[in-house]
C-alpha angles and dihedrals in degrees: 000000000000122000110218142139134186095298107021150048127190100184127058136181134221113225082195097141114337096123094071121077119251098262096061081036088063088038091062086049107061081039102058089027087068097036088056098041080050089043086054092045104052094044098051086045098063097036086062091044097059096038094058103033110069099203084076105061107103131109098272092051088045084059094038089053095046093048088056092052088038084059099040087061094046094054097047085055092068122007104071088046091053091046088051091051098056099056092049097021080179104070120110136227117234107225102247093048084056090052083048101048099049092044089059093038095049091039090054090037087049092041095057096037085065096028078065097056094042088056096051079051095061081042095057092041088045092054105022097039105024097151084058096030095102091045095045096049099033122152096274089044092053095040081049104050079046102052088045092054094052093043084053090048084046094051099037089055088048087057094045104043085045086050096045099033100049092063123094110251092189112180104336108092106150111110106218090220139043098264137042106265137164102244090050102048083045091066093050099058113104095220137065106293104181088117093059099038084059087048095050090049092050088053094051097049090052098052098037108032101035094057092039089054092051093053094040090054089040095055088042093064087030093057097041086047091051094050090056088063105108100214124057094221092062081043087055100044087042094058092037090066091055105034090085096055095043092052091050088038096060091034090050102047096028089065089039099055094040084059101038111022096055125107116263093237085049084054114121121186102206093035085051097048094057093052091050084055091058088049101049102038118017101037088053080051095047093049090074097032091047098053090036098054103037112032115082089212101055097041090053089053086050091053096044091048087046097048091043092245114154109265101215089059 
């Protein structure tokens, strides 16, 4: 049972999906089970791939290859949790593995929010810049823009676990959703919360709107650079290099803003946590198949590692 008193829980419990029977329970299950096991595979997959193959490493690859491993440990945040869930939708959270949980999860979403428009960055110098491209986007610069992107996605958890977590929770300690998240937790304090719902919309703005305007700005220049290009072939090539990242890109901050950038009185449980579903378990799985399917490069590593040719050839 849960332990509380007038200010303070130190239990709570994830709604998830209680609501469903066992049997569509079970069904999720084997759903997200395999996605997951799908998500973990593709990513390690291409992080192998470029690590091995050294035609692939260049900038855009390096990112590539963070953002897999950046994923990875977003997904492992929530979703075992989640499957365990399922199969006992009764079990409690201890607090501090809920502080836990939500500082990871908002460090990894962060992080990938800013590795993507640094990666549309490397895109726009790569295109717009090619002669300065290698001294631009040279080994410290990239370990640098990566390292930055995970220090914002650090110090904005840090604001947003301080904000959620100082506030008293009182007796109401079931989390109207399957992870730990800052909307939901926010409903259940038993004080004003008007500060921190502020806080919590600054924070969004700043990690939403401020990389999708960089990307938007960047594939302006990039498209009206690519359309200079005299031969459709160099067009072509041009857009294929960035049609992987645009895909992931629009997948990746549509779902996020839904969630994050509607109004409070617009905000839906059940519609949110589908959504929350696609973001923390589909767009992890579209990063790989994405790049697989669609990127040239990749698929001719894959081919090379598959049909034992040497790699460095």
């Amino acid at each position: 049972m849960l332990k509380s008193n007038a200010t303070f829980v130190t239990e709570f419990l994830f709604e998830g999906f209680s609501s469903f029977n066992w049997q569509h329970r079970l069904s999720l299950f084997a759903v997200f089970l395999t996605l997951y096991f799908l998500t973990l595979s593709g990513n390690v997959i291409i992080v192998t791939i470029i690590h091995l193959d050294h035609h692939l490493h260049t900038p855009m690859y390096f990112f590539l290859a963070i953002l897999s491993i950046s994923d990875t440990c977003y997904t492992v945040t929530i979703i075992p949790r989640m499957l365990s869930d399922l199969l006992n939708p009764y079990h409690t959270i201890a607090f501090q593995d809920c502080v836990v949980q939500i500082f990871f999860y908002l460090t990894f979403g962060i992080n990938n929010c800013f590795l993507l428009m640094v990666m549309g960055y490397d895109r726009y110098v790569a295109i717009c810049n090619p002669l300065r491209y290698s001294v631009i986007m040279g080994r410290a610069a990239c370990v640098r823009l990566a390292s930055g992107s995970l220090g914002i996605g650090l110090g904005m958890a840090i604001v947003q676990v301080t904000s959620v977590f100082s506030l008293p929770f009182c007796d109401g300690f079931v989390i109207p959703h399957f992870f730990c998240d800052v909307r939901p937790l926010l409903k259940l304090a038993c004080t004003d919360t008007t500060i921190n719902e502020i806080i919590n919309f600054v924070v969004s703005v700043c990690v939403l709107i401020l990389p999708m305007g960089v990307v938007f700005i960047s594939y302006v220049v990039i498209i009206s650079t690519i359309l200079k290009i005299a031969s459709a072939e160099g067009r072509k090539k041009a857009f294929a290099t960035c049609a992987s990242h645009l895909t992931v890109v629009i997948i990746h901050y549509g779902c996020t803003a839904i969630i994050y950038l509607k109004p409070k009185s617009q905000s839906l449980l059940g519609q949110d946590r589908l959504i929350s579903v696609t973001y923390t378990l589909i767009t992890p799985l579209l990063n790989p198949l994405v790049y697989t399917l669609r990127n040239k490069e990749v698929k001719d590593a894959l081919y090379r590692a598959i049909w034992k040719k040497p790699l460095s050839s």
